[in-house]
N, C-alpha and C positions, 0 to 999 in steps of 0.2 A: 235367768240369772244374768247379770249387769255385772262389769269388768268395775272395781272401785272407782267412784266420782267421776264416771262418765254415761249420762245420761240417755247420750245417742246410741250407745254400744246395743247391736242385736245379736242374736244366734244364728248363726245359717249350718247348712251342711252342703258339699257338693254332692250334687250324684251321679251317676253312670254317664248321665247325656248331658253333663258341664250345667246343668241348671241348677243354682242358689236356691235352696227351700230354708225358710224360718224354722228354727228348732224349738221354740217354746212363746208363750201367748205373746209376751210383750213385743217377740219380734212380727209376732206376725202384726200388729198393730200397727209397726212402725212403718211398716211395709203395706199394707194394706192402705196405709195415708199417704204414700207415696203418686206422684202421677203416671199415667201411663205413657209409651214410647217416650218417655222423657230422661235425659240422662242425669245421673245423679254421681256424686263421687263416696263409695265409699271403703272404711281402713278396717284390714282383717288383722285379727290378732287370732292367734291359735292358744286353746285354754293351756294352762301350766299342767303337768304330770306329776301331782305329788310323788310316783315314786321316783321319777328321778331329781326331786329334790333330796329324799331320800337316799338316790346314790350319790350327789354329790358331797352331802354330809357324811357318808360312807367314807367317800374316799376321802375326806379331809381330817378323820378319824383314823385312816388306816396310815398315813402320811405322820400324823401328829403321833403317834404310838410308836410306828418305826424306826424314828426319828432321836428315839429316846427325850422324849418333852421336851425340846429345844425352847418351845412356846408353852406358857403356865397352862393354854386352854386352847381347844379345837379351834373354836373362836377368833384365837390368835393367829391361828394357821391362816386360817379363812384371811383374815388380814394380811398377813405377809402373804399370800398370795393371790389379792384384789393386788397389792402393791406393785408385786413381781408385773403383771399384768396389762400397770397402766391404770386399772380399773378405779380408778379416784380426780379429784380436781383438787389442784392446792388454792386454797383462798385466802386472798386478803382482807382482814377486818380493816375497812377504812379507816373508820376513827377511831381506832388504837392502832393500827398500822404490824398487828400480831397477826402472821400468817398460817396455817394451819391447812392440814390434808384431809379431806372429807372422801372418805370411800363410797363409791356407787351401791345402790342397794341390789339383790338380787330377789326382792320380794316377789311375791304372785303379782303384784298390784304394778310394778315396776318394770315386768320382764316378761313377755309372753312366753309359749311354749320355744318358737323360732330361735328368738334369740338367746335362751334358757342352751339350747341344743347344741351354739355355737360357744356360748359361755365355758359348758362343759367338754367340751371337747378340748379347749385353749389350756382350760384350766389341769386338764389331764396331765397336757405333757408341761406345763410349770411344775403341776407334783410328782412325777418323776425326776424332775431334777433339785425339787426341793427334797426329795424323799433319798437323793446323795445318787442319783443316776440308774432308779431304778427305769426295766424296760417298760414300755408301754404295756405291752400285753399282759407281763407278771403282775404290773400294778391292779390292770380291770380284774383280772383275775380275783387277785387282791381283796378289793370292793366286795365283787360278788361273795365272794365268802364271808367278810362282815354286813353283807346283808343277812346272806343266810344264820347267822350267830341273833341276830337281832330278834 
């Protein structure tokens, strides 16, 4: 399996003794073509955790319900807190000169596991204070139980 529109991307795993083993054909291919004692440079991404996309949609669910719909939609949540965040670039359309805020994606394809881990964690304590000053802990709490509902 290939990370979207990147061709070089291979599988490894570590193991016990710090050695990189290929975890599926193509890697080992890519590897295999590789030269010996020869250094090469290459970039790990850690796979995404659907279910902790899953808990982030949890908690931005449990946030948006609490809240009493401040926002028409989850969605919206999610927006106001990429916003809160930073998590955007405001842009200039040059040739209209109409400027505009484009929020960062948090797709599979855009975000590895790593920085997914750190997203939600940022993101936690925004929705505690978006959610009117709940605590951290009551909120995960929280979550976990609209998981379990699911």
């Amino acid at each position: 399996m290939k990370w979207a529109n990147d061709e070089n991307s291979i599988w490894v795993a570590k193991k016990q003794t710090q050695i990189i083993v290929a975890t599926d054909d193509w890697s080992r291919e890519i590897i295999a073509k590789l030269p010996v004692n020869k250094p090469f440079q290459a970039a790990f991404r850690q796979r995404r955790n659907l279910a902790m996309h899953r808990k982030l949609w949890a908690l931005i669910h449990t946030v948006w319900q609490s809240t009493g719909g401040n926002w028409l939609t989850p969605y919206e949540t999610l927006k106001e807190l990429k916003r809160r965040m930073g998590f955007y670039e405001d842009i200039v359309d040059q040739s209209t000169g109409f400027a505009y805020r484009e929020y960062r994606s948090i797709s599979f394809a855009k975000m590895d596991q790593t920085a997914f881990n750190t997203f939600f964690e940022q993101a936690l304590e925004h929705m505690c204070e978006i959610g009117g000053g709940i605590e951290n802990k009551h909120l995960r709490q929280a979550v976990l139980d609209e998981l379990l509902t699911q």
